[in-house]
N, C-alpha and C positions, 0 to 999 in steps of 0.2 A: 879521509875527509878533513879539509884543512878548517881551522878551530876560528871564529868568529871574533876580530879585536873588540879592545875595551877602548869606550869613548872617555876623554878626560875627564871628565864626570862619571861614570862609573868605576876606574882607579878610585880616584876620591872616592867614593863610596866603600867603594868592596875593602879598601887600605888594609883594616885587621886582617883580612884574609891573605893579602896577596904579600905581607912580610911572616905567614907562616910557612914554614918549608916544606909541609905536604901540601901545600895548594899552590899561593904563590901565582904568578901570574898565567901561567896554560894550565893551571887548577882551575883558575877560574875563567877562562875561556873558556876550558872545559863544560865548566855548571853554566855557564851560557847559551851555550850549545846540546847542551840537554832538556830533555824531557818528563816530565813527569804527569802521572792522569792518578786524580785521588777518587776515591768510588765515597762518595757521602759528604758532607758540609757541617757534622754533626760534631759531638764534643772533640774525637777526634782529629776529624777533617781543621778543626779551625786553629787548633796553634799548628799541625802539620804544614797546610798552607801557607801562616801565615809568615813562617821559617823559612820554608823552602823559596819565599817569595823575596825576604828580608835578603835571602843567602847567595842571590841572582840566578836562578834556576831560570832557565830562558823563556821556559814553555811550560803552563801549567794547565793540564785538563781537569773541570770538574763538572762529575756526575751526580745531580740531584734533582728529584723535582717536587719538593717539598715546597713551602714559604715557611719565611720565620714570624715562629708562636712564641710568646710572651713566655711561656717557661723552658725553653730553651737557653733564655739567655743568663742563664743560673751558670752556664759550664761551656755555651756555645761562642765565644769570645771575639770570632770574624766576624758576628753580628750585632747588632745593636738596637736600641729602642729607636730611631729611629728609623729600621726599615722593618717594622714590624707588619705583617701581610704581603712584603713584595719576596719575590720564586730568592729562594736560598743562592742558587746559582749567582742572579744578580747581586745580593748583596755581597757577598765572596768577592766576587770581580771587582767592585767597588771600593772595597778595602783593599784588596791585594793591589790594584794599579797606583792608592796611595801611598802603600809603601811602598812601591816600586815600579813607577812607570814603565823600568823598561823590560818589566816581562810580558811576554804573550797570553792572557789569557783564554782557553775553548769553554766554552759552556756545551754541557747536554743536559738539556732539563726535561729529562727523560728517565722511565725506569731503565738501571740497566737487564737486559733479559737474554734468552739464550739466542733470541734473534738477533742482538745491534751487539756485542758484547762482545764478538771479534774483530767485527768492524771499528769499532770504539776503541779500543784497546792497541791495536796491532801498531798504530804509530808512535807509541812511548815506551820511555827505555826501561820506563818503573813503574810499578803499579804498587799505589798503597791503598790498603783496604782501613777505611774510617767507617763499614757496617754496621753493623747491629741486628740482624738478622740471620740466621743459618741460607736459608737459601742462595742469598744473594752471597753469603762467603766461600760457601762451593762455586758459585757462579764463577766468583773471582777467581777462587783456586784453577778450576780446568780452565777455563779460559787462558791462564798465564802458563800452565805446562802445556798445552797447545801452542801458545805462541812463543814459549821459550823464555819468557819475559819475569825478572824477579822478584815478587809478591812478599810488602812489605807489612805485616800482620801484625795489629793490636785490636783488644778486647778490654772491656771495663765494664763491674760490674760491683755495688755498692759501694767497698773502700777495696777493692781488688781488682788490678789491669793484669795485662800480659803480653807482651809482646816478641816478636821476631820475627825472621826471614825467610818464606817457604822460595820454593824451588830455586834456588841459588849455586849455581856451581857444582852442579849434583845431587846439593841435601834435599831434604823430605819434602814435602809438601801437604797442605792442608788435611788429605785425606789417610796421611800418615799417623797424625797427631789426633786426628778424628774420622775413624770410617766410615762409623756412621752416626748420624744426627740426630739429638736425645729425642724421644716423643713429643709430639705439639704439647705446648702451657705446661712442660713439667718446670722449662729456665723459663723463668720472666724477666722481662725487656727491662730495659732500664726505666721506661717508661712505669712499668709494673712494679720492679723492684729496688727503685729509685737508687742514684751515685751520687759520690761525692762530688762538689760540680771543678775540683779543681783535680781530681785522679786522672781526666781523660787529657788535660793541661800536662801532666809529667808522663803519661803513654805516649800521647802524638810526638811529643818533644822526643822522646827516644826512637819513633818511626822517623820521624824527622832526620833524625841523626844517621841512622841507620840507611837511608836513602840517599844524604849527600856522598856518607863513608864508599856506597856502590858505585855514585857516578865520580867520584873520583880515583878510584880505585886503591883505597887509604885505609890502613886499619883491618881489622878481626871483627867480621859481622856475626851476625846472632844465629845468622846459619848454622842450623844442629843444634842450637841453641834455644831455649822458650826462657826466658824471664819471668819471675811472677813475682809482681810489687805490692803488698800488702800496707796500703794509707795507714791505720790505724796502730800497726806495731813497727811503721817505717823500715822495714824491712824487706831487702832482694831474693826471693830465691832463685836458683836458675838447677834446669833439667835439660839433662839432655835428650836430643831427638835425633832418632833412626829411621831409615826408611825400610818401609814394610814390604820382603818381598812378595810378603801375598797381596800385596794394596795392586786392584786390577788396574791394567792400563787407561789411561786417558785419552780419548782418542776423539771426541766429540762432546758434544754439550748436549743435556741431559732436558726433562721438565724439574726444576728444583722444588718448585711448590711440592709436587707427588713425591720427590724423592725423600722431602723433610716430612711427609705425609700431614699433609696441609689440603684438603679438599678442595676442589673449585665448587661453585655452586650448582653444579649436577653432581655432585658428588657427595654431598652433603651430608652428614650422619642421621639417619630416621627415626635414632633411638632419643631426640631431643627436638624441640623446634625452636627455630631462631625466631626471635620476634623482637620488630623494632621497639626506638621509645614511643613512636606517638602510637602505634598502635596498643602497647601497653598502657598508655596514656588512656585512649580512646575503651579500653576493654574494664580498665578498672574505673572509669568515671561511669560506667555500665553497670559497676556490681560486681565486678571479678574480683572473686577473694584467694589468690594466690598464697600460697607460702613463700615467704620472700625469704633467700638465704645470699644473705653477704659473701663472700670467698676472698676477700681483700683482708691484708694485716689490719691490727690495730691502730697504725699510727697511720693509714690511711683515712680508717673509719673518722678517727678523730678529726679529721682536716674538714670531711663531709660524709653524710651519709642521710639514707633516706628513711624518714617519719615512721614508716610503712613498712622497715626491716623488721625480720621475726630474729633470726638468729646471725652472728659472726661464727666465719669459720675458716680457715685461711686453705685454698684449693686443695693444697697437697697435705692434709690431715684430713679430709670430708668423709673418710672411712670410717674414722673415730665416733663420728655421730649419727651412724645408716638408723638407727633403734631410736633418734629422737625426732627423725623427720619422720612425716607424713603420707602414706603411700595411699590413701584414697583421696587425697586433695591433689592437686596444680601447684609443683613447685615454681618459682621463677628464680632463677640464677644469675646472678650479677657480677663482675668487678668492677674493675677502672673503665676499660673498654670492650670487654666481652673475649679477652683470650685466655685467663684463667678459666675464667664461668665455664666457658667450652669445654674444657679439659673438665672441670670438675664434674658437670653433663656428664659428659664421657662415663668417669669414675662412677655417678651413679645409678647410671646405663646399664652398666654392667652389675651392679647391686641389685637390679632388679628392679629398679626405679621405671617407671612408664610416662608420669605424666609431666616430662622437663619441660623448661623453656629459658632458655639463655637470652638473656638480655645484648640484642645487639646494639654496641657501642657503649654499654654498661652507663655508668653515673655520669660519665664526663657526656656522652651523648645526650643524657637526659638533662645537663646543665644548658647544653647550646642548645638544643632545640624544643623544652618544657620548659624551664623553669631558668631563666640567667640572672636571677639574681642569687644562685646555689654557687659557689666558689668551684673553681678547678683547679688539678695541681697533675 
């Protein structure tokens, strides 16, 4: 396939590039003539993009159908207070065409799922994964050794990323590195166990890297390779990875929710009841005297928490305290948003616990739809 010239103004532009000698001028016709589809818009997605955009990558797909929230913008750096409420996808596009009109941008503002995820997928030459969820990183994973296609992996989490390159020229792939997927609410989100907002700034930037080094065919990629960047003691380590001959074939795409064991709602756990805020609203404005137990850290509590908590306890220690709760009253289970509390349900489910109730959409729910004058983070 013959490689797509550069207009006088794109030389002008690209210049630092096309006087280095791995790139140079059909280097960069090359990245002209390429593809790329990023899964997320999120801390990583935004300096990934926003490089790959600066670097004349021809075509750039992105997958999201979020809008941007006000705390995002702490790490999320494609976006701005200014487009606070419009779909992630658009503000992405928006920036990216002013850094560089002359790439293509696709929007799918769409989950990606096991339904659209080959179709989505199959016409780019890279796939970098900017998730934050297990599901959808398997998602990524078989979908790209199904299509063959190179899956450019990072993860961030408080002052620790990680990054490299699944299915690559032979090496391992996603389910190499992880076969299977921790339990619901034992890792919390970033959302839950908060980052530093500029870690996912030096991850994407090494996906980044690691995706032009592929479509130029330049350089020793991380293939076989895992990275682990530790913020706080500024420090690299790097592991290596194998591929597993037991890890089973890939041959189709799966349900990811069931597979991370994530329930739909006929599936629901019985051993706890979900219950909203306004109805918890509506039941204690009634007289319902709950046991209300926190499950969130301390340094969340402190930012917000509710009048009416009995006790702090952070999800994954709730064992520690079966002897100081309440087994003939109504507990009510809380975090941020209701996916620790579940998990900790769970844990006291199995303690023998009978009368749960997990707070759906936890405190941040009860700020947007009770009470907005209670702060969110």
């Amino acid at each position: 396939m013959s490689l797509p010239e550069l207009s006088r103004e794109e030389i002008s532009r690209y210049s630092r590039h096309l006087i280095l000698d791995e790139v140079g001028m059909d280097g960069q016709r090359t990245l002209k003539g390429s593809s790329v589809l990023c899964v997320g818009t999120g801390g990583l997605g935004s300096p990934l993009l926003l490089y790959l955009a600066a670097a004349g990558v021809g075509r750039l797909g992105i997958v999201d159908f979020d809008v941007v929230d006000e705390s995002n913008l702490q790490r999320q750096v494609v976006h701005g207070t200014a487009t606070l409420g419009v779909k992630k996808v658009e503000s992405a596009r928006d920036r990216l065409k002013d850094i560089n009109p002359h790439v293509q941008v696709d929007l799918f503002d769409v989950p990606l799922t096991s339904e659209n995820a080959l179709e989505i997928m199959e016409p780019y030459d890279v796939v970098v994964d900017g998730t934050d969820n297990f599901p959808t990183r398997y998602l990524v994973n078989d979908a790209c050794v199904i299509l063959n296609k190179p899956n450019v992996y990072g993860s961030i989490f408080k002052f620790e990323g990680q990054a490299t390159v699944f299915n690559y020229e032979g090496g391992p792939n996603y389910r190499d590195l992880y076969p299977e997927p921790p339990p619901p609410g034992l890792v919390p989100s970033c959302a839950e166990g908060g980052v530093l907002g500029i870690l996912p700034g030096v991850i994407g930037c090494i996906q980044a890297t690691e995706t032009i080094k592929i479509l130029l065919g330049q350089g020793t990629t991380l293939a076989g390779r895992l990275v682990v960047y530790n913020a706080l003691d500024m420090t690299f380590r790097e592991l290596k990875l194998r591929k597993d001959p037991n890890c089973p074939e890939i041959s189709e795409l799966i349900d990811y929710q069931q597979f991370c064991g994530i329930p739909g709602q006929e599936e629901a756990n019985v051993d706890f009841t979900q219950i909203s805020v306004q109805e918890t609203k509506e039941r204690l404005d009634e007289g319902w005297e709950p046991y209300v137990l926190d499950v969130r850290g301390q340094q969340e509590a402190d930012i917000v928490s509710f009048e009416f908590a009995d006790q702090l306890q952070p999800h994954t220690d709730v064992l520690s305290i079966v002897d100081e709760l309440p087994r003939d009253r109504d507990i009510l289970v809380h975090c941020k948003m209701g996916g620790r509390s579940a998990y900790a349900c769970e844990v006291l489910a199995e303690a023998g616990f009978t009368r749960l109730f997990n707070l759906d959409g936890g405190i941040v729910g009860w700020a947007q739809q009770i009470d907005p004058n209670m702060p969110t983070y």
